[in-house]
C-alpha positions in Angstrom: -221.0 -57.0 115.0 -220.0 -54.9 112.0 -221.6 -57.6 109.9 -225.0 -56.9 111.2 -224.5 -52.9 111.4 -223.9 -53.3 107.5 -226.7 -54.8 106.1 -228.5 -52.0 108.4 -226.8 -49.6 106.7 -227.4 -51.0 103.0 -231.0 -50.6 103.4 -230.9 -47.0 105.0 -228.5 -46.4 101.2 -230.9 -48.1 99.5 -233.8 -45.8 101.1 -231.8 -42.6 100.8 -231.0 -44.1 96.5 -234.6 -43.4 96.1 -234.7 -40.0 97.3 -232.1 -39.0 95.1 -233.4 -41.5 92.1 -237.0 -39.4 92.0 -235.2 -35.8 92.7 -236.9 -35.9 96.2 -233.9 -35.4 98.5 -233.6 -32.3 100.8 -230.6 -30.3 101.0 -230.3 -28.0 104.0 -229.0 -24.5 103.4 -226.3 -23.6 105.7 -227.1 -19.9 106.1 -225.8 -17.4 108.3 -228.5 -14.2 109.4 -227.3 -10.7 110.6 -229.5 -9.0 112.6 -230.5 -6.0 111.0 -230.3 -7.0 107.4 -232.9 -9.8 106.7 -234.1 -11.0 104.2 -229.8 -10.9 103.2 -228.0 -13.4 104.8 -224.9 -15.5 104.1 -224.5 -18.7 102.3 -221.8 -20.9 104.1 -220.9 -23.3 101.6 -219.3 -26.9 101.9 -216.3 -25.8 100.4 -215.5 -22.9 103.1 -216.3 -19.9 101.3 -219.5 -17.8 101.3 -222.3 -15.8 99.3 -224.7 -13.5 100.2 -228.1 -14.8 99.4 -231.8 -13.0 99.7 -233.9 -15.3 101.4 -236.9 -15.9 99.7 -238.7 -18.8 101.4 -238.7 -18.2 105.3 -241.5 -18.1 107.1 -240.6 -15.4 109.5 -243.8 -13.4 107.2 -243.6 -10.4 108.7 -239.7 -10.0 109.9 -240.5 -9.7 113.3 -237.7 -12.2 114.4 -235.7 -9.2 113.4 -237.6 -6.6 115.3 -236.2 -4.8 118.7 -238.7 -5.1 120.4 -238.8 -8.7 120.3 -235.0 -9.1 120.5 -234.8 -6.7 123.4 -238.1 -8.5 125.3 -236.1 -12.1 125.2 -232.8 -10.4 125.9 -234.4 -8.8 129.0 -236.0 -12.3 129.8 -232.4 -14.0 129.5 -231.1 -12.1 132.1 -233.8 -12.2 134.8 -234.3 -15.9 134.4 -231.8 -17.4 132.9 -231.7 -19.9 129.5 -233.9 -22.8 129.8 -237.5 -23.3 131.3 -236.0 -26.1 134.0 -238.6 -28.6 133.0 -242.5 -29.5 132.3 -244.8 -27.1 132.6 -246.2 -29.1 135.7 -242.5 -29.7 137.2 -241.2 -26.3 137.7 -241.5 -25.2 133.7 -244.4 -22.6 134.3 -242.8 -19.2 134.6 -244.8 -15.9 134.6 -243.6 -15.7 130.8 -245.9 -18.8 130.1 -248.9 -17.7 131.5 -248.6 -14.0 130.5 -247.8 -15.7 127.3 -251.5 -18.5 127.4 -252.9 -14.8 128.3 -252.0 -12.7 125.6 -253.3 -15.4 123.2 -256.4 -16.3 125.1 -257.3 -12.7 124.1 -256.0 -12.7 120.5 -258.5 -15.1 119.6 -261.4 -13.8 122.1 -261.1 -17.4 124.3 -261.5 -18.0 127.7 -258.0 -19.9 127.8 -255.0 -20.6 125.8 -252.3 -23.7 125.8 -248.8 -23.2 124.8 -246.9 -26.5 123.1 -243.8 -26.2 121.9 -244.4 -26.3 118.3 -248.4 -25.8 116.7 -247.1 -29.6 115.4 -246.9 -30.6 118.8 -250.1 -28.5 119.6 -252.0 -30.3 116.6 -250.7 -33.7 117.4 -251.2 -33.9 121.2 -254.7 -32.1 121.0 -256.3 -34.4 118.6 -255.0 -37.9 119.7 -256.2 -36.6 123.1 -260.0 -35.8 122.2 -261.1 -39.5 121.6 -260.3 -39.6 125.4 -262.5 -36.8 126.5 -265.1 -37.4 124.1 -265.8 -41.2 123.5 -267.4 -42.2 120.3 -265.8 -39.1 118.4 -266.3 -38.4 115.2 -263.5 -36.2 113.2 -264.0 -35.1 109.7 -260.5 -34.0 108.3 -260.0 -31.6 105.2 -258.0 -34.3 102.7 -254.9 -31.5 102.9 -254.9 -30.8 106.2 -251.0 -30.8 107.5 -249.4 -33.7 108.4 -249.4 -32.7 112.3 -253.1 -32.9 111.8 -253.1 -36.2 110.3 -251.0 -37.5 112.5 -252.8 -36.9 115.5 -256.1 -37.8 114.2 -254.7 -41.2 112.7 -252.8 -41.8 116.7 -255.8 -41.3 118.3 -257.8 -44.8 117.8 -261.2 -42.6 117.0 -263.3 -42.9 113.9 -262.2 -40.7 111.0 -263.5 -39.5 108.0 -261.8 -37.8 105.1 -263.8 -35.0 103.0 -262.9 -33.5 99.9 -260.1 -30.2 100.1 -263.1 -27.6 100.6 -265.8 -29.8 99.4 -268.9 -29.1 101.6 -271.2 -31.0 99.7 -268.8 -33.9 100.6 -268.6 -33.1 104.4 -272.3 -33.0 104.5 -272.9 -36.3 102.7 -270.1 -37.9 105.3 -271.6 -36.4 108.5 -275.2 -36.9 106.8 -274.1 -41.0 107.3 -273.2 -41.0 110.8 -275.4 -41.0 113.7 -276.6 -38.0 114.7 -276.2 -38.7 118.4 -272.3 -39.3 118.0 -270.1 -36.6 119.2 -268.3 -35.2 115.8 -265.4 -32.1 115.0 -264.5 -30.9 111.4 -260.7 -30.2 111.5 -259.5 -28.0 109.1 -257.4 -24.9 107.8 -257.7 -21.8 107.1 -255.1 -21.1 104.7 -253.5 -24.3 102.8 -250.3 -23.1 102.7 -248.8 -25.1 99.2 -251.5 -23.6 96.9 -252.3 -20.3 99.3 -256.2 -21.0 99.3 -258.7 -20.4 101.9 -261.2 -22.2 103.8 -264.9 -21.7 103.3 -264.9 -21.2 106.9 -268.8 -19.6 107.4 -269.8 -22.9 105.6 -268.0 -25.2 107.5 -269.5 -23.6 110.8 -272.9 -24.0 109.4 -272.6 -27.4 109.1 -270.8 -28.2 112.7 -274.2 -26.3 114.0 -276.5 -28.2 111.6 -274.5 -31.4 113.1 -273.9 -30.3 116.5 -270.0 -31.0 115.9 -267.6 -29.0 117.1 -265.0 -27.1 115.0 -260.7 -27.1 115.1 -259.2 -24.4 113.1 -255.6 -24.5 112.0 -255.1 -20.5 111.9 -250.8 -21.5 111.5 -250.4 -19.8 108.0 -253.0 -16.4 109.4 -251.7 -15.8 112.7 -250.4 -12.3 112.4 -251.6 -11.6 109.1 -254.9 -11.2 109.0 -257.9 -9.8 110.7 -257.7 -6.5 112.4 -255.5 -7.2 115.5 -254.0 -10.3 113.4 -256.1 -13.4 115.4 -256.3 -14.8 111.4 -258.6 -15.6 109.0 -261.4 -16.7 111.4 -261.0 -12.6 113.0 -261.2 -11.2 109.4 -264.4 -12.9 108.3 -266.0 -11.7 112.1 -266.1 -15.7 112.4 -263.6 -16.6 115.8 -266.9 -16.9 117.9 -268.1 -19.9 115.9 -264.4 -21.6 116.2 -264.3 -24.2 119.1 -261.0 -24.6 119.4 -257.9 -22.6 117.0 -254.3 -23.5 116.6 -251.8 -21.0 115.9 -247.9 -21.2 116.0 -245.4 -18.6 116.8 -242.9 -19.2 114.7 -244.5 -17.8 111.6 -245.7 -14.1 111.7 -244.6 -13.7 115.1 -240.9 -14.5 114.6 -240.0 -16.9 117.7 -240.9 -20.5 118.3 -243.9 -22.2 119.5 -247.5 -23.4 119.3 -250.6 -23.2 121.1 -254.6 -23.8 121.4 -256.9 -21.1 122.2 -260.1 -22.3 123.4 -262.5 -22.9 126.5 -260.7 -22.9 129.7 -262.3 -26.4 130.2 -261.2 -27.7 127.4 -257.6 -26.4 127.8 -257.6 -27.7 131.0 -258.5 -31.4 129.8 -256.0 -31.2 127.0 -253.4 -29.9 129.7 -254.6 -32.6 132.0 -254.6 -35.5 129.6 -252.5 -35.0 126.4 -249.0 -36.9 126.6 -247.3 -34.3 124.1 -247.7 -31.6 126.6 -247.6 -33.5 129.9 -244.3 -35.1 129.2 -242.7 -31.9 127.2 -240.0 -29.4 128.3 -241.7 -26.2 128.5 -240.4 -23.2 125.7 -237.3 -21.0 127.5 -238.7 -17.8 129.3 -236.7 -16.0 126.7 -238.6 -17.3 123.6 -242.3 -17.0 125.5 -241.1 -13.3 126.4 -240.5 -12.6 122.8 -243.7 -13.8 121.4 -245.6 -11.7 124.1 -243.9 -8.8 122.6 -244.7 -9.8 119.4 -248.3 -10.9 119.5 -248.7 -7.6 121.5 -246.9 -5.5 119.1 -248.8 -6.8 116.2 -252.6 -6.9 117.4 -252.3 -2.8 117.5 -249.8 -2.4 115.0 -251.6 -3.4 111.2 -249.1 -0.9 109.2 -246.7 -4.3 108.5 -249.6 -6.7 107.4 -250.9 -3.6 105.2 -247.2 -3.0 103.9 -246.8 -7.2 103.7 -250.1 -7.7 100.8 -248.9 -4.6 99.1 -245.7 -6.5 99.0 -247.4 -9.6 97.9 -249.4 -8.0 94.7 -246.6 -6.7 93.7 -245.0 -9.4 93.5 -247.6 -11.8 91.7 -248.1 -9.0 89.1 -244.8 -8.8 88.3 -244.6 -12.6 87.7 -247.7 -12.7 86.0 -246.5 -10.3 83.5 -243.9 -12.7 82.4 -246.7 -15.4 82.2 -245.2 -17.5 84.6 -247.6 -20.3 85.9 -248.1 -18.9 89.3 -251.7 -20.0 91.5 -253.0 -17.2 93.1 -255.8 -17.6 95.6 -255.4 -13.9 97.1 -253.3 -14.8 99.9 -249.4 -14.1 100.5 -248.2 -17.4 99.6 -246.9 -17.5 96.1 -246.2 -20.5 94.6 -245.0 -21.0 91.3 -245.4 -24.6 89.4 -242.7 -26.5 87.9 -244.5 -29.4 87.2 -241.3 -31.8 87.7 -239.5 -32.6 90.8 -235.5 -32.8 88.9 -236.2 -29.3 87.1 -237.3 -28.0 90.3 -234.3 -28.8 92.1 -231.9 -27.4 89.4 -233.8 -24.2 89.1 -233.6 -23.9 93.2 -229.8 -24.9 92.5 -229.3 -21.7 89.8 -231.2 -19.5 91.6 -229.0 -19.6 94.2 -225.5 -20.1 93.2 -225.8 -17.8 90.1 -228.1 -15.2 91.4 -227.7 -15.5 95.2 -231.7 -16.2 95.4 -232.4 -18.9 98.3 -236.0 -20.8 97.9 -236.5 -24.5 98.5 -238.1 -26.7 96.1 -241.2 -28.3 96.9 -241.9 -31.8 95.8 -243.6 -34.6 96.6 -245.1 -36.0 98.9 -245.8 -32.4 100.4 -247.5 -31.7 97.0 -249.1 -33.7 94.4 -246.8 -35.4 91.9 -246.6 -33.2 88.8 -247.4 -30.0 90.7 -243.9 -30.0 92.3 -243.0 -25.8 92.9 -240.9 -23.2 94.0 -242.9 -21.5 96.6 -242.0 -17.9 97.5 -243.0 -15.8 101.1 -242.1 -12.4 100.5 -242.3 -10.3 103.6 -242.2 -6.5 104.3 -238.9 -6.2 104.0 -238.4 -7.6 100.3 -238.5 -4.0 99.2 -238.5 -3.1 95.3 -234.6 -3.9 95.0 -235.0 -7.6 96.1 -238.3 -8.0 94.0 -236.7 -7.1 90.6 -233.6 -8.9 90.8 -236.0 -11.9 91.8 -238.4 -11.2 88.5 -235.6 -10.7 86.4 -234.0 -14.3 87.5 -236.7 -16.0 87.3 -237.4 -14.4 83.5 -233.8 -15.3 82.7 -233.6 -19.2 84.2 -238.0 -19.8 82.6 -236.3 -18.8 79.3 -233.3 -20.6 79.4 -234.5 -24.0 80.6 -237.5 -23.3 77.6 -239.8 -23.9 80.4 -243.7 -22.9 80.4 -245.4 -19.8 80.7 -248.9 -19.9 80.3 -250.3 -18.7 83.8 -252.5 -20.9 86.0 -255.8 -19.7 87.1 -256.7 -19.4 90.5 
């Protein structure tokens, strides 16, 4: 018995050698937040003691898992129906928080119908396996950096797939040129590409679905809550959410709680309810969390003041580290990543910034990014007020200079 549990365990050593061998293993952070006082939090360390750290890499963008009236909508929610949901949304998990919830997002994005998952992974995954089904002979064109929930579902879903160049229209055009014109097709794609911060040619992309008669899936995950006037994303800022098929957003982003969804048809949510294992078989969210993001998508699509305060934030931030000529891409959106170039150096300079400046962001290496391009990627929200910024310029001027590393900017 213990003979044959060993040699299982020397190849799980062996796999988790390699990780360490190319600088690729995660470390998770054992922080404590305090309501109130984000983005400071405490570092619980493995030795006992603690630090207070500045988080620096969350994606709560916009704070609003701090904000009362999200903490007092799930609180109020707690107490009227208890903790969990009680099961799938078609045995007893549909609450009036879900489907005030599938409402308040159906209008976000100006859709008949919304679909709540409990994570825009899950959303991505069990939507796109599930299309095949309803559409036989499906065609899906997927951006070459689309996430890996994306991927995922397209590659588990048995369809045909093709794979264009990261933005490249004259590459999706030559693909779908190929195909027959009779096949049923869907270009799948995001808006923002949330490693490098860049944007999809969106107007283009719908051009061509209507050239091609395909239909179009935008990931809006990275835009929800940012962008556009009421903060439907990127597709609501270029006046472009009528020529989206089908959008998936999350909620644990900008709006601060937990979840996923797809806004779309009510037809098509109804097959993709009807069909799609990942949400048949899946506990439904807790009326506490659905409450919350209702008060937050709500709060947000009449409240712009925090995505205003958010970019001014953002510029400030980039200009800063620009001025010390630190290779930073910008593509005009509030991610800020700045390149290392080397997956061990990246590491050790997330190591320093947080035990000797009490700075917490996670390096990114491979296989998220490219070999070579390995980062430290920085979301800085509304509350990283002037305070926080400096003492994050001035580390990073102090650890670029003493590890002699290089500062000739990047362009966009």
């Amino acid at each position: 018995m213990q003979d044959r549990l060993k040699s299982y365990e020397l190849h799980l050593e062996s796999a988790i050698s390699r990780l360490h061998d190319e600088g690729r293993y995660r470390t998770f952070i054992d922080i404590e937040r305090e309501r109130g006082n984000f983005p400071n939090a405490v570092w619980l360390r493995s030795d006992g003691t603690q630090k207070p750290v500045t988080v620096w890499c969350g994606n709560d963008y916009l704070a609003m898992g701090q904000n009362p009236i999200v903490i007092d909508a799930m609180h109020e929610a707690l107490d009227s129906a208890g903790a969990g949901s009680g099961g799938t949304r078609n045995i007893s998990g549909t609450t009036r928080f879900h489907k005030n919830l599938e409402i308040e997002l159906a209008d976000l994005h100006a859709k008949e119908s919304a679909l709540l998952f409990t994570s825009a992974y899950i959303a991505n995954d069990a939507t796109l396996s599930t299309l095949p089904k309803l559409f036989p002979g499906l065609i899906i064109y997927s951006d070459e950096l689309n996430h890996a929930s994306m991927i995922e579902g397209i590659r588990r879903n048995g369809g045909a797939k093709r794979i264009f160049r990261h933005n490249d229209i004259d590459h999706l055009r030559e693909l779908m040129s190929l195909d027959d014109a009779k096949s049923p097709k869907l270009i799948a794609f995001e808006s923002i590409y949330s490693m490098d911060g860049d944007f999809a040619p969106i107007r283009e992309i719908c051009d061509l679905a209507e050239e091609f008669g395909a239909l179009t899936y935008l990931d809006e995950v990275h835009a929800v809550g940012m962008y556009g006037a009421r903060g439907a994303g990127c597709a609501e800022k270029e006046g472009l959410m009528h020529r989206i098929d089908i959008i998936n957003g999350t909620l644990a982003k900008a709006y601060g709680t937990m979840g996923g969804y797809i806004a779309a048809s009510a037809r098509l949510c109804d097959a993709i309810r009807s069909y799609a294992p990942g949400f048949i078989f899946t506990t439904s969210l807790p009326p506490s969390i659905a409450a919350g993001a209702i008060a937050s998508v709500s709060y947000l699509k009449t409240n712009p003041e925090l995505r205003e305060l958010h970019q001014t934030r953002v510029k400030i931030l980039k200009f800063r580290l620009k001025g010390l000529g630190l290779p930073i891409i910008d593509h005009q959106s509030h991610i800020v990543p700045v390149i290392v170039g080397n997956p061990v150096h990246t590491q050790k300079l997330s190591d320093m910034l947080l035990s000797d400046f009490g700075i917490y962001v996670q390096p990114i290496n491979y296989p998220t990014v490219p070999r070579g391009t390995e980062r430290l990627r920085f979301t800085p929200s509304p509350v990283h007020g002037p305070k926080e910024i400096d003492h994050l310029v001035q580390a990073m001027d102090s650890l670029w200079s003493h590890c002699a590393l290089n500062r000739a900017a990047l362009s966009a």
